[in-house]
C-alpha positions as CSV (number, residue, x, y, z in Angstrom):
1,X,67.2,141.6,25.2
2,X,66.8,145.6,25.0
3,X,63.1,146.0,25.7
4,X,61.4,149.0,24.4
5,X,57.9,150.5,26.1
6,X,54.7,151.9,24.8
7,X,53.6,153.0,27.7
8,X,49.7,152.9,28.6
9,X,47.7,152.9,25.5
10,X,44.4,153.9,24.7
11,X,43.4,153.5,21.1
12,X,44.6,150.9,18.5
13,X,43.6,149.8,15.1
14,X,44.2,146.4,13.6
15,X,43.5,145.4,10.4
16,X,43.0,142.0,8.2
17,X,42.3,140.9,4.7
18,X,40.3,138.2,5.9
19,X,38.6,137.0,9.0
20,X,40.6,135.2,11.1
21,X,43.7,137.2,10.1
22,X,44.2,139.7,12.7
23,X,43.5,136.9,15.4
24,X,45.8,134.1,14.1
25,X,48.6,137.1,13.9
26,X,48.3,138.8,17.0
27,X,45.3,137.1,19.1
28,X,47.8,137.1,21.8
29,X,49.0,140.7,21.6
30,X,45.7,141.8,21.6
31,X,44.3,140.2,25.0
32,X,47.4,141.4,26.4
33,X,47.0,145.2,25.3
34,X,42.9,144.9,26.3
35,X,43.7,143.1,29.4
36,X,46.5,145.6,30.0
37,X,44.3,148.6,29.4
38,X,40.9,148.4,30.3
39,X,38.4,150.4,28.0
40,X,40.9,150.3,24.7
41,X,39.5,151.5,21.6
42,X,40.0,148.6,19.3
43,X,39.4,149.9,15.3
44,X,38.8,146.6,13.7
45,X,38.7,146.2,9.7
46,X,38.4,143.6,7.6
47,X,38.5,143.6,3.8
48,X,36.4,140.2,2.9
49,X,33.9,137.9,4.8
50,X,30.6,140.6,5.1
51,X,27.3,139.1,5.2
52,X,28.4,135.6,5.2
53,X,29.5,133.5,7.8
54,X,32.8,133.9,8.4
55,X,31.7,137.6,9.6
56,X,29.5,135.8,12.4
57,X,32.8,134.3,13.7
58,X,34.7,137.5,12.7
59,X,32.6,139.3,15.2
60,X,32.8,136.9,17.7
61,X,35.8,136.0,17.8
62,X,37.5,140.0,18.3
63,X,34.9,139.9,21.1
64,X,36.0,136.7,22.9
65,X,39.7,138.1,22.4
66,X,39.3,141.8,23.8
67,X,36.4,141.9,26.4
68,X,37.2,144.8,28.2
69,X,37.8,146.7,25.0
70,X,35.8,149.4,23.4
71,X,35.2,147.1,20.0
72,X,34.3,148.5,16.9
73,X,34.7,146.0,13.9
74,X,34.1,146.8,10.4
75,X,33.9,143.7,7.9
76,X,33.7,144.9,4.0
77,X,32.3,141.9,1.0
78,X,36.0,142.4,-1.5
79,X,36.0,139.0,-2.7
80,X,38.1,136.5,-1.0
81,X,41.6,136.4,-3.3
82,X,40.8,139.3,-5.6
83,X,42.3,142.2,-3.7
84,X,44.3,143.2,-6.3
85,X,41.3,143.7,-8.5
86,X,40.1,146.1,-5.9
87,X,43.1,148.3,-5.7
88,X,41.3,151.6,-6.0
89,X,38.5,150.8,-3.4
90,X,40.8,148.9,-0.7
91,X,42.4,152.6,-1.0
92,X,39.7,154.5,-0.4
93,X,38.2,152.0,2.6
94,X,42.1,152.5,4.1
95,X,41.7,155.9,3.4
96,X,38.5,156.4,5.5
97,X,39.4,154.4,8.2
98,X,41.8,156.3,8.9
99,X,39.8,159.4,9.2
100,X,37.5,157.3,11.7
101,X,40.4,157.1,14.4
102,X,42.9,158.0,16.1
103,X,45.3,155.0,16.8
104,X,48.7,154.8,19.0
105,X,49.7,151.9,17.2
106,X,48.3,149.8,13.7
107,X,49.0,146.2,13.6
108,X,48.6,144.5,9.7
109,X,50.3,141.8,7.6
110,X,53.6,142.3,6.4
111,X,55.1,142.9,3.0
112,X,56.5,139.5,2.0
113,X,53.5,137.1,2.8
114,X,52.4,135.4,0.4
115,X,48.8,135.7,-0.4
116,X,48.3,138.6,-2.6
117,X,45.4,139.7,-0.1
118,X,47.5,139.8,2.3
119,X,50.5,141.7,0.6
120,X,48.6,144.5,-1.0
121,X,46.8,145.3,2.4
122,X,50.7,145.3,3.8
123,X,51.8,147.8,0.9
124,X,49.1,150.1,1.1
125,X,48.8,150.5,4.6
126,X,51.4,152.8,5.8
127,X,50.5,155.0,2.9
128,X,47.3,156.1,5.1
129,X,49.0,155.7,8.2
130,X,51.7,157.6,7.5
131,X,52.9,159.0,11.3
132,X,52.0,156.5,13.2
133,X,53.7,153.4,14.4
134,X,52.6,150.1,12.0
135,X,53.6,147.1,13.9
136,X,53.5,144.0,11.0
137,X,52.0,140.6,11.9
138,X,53.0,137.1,10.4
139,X,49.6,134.7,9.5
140,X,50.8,131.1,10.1
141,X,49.9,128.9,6.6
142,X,51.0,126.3,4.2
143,X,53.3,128.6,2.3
144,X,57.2,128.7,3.3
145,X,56.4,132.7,3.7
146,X,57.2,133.0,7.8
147,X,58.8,136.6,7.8
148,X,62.3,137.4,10.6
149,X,60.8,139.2,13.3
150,X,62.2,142.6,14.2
151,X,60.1,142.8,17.2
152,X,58.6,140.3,19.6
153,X,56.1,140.4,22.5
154,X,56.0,138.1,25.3
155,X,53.1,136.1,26.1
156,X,51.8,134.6,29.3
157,X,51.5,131.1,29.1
158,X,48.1,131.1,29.8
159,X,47.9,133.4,26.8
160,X,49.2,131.5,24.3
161,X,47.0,128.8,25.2
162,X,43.9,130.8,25.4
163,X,44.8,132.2,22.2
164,X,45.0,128.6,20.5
165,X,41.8,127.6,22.4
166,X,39.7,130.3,21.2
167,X,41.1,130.6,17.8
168,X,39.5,127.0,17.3
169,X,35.8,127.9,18.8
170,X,35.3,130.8,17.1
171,X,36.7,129.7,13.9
172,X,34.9,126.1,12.6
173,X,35.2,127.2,9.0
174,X,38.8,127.0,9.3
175,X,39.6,123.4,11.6
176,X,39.2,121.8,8.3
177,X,42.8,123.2,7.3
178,X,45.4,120.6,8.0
179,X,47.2,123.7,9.6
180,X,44.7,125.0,11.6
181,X,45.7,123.2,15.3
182,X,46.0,123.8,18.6
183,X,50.0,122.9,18.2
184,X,50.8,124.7,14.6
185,X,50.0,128.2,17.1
186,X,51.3,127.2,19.9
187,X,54.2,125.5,17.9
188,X,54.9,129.0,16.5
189,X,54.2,131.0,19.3
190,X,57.0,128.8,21.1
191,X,59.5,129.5,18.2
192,X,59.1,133.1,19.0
193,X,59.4,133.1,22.7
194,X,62.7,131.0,21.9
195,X,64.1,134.1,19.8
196,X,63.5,136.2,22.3
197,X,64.4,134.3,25.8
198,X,60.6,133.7,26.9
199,X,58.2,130.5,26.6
200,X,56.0,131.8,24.3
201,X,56.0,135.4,22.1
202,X,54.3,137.1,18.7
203,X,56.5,138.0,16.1
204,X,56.2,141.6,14.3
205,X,58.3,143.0,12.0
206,X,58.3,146.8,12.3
207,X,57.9,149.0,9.3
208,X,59.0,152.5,10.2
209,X,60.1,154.2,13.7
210,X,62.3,156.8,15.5
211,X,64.0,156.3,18.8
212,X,64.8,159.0,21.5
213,X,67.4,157.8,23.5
214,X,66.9,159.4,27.1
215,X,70.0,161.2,29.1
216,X,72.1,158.9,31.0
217,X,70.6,161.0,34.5
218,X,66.8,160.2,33.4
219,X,68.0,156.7,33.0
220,X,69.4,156.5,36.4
221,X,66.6,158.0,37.9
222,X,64.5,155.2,36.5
């Protein structure tokens, strides 16, 4: 497969509706990148969970999945399910976040999931990030909603697993789920890596991007 490069990075943002999002879609992706780059600004928000709980194990959790980051997580109280209800304020939250950084890349949901949360976060973000490169992740659940991937990233085996281990010690609140296993991650996670010739991979579908395509005599020199 053609394979694209960032390059080193040095400042990201991710972003969730709920806790647990940004880690069940891209928990891999992101121990790669903070392994990868030691001392990476990670921008963290989260639209629902603060002061309860499930903010303890948001917390935790971004931690245990980008140690040698530079971590800065941000959990706001929207109520769980009611996003939509909240239009005006998950605007202006966007809107300030992005003022607090300067990202490379922004990972978030994509436009066709379906939990509402998870759509309207999708929609509004590329209207704050408007130059930057938003990179779309898919949140494995009950609904038939699994997007095509445009773009996949490769994970280590010992990624993928990690990734499936920590996702159930840092999340309790969640194991209840029937879905919420060990092999529904790695299942997917294996799906992916299929699609794109590896063992195991994340899935993204990419919202917007340009492409420079380099003279034949840099590629040789390469």
């Amino acid at each position: 497969m053609i394979q694209l490069c960032t390059g080193a990075l040095t400042e990201i943002a991710v972003v969730g509706a709920h806790c647990d999002d940004i880690a069940i879609g891209m928990g891999g992706t992101l121990m790669t990148l903070a392994g990868a780059n030691p001392g990476l600004r990670v921008h963290a928000l989260v639209l629902s969970g603060a002061a309860t709980q499930r903010e303890v194990e948001e917390r935790n959790a971004l931690a245990a999945f980008c140690p040698a980051g530079d971590l800065e997580t941000t959990v706001l109280d929207v109520p769980d399910g009611r996003a939509p209800a909240h239009w005006g304020r998950i605007k202006d939250e966007l809107g300030r976040f992005r003022k607090s950084c300067a990202p490379q890349i922004v990972f978030g949901p994509h436009r066709r999931d379906a939990h509402q949360d998870h759509r309207l976060l999708a929609e509004l973000l590329p209207t704050e990030f408007r130059d930057h490169l938003v990179l779309c992740y898919e949140i494995l659940k009950w609904e038939s909603d699994t997007p095509r991937p445009t773009i996949f990233h490769p994970l280590a085996i010992e990624i993928a697993e990690e990734k499936s281990r920590l996702l159930q010690k840092h999340y309790p609140s969640q194991t209840c789920h029937d879905w919420f296993d060990e092999q529904s991650f790695l299942g997917l996670a294996r799906l992916r890596g299929l699609q794109c010739r590896t063992q195991y991979a994340e899935g993204f579908v990419l919202e917007k991007a340009t492409v420079a395509f380099a003279p034949s005599s840099e590629i040789t020199k390469q």
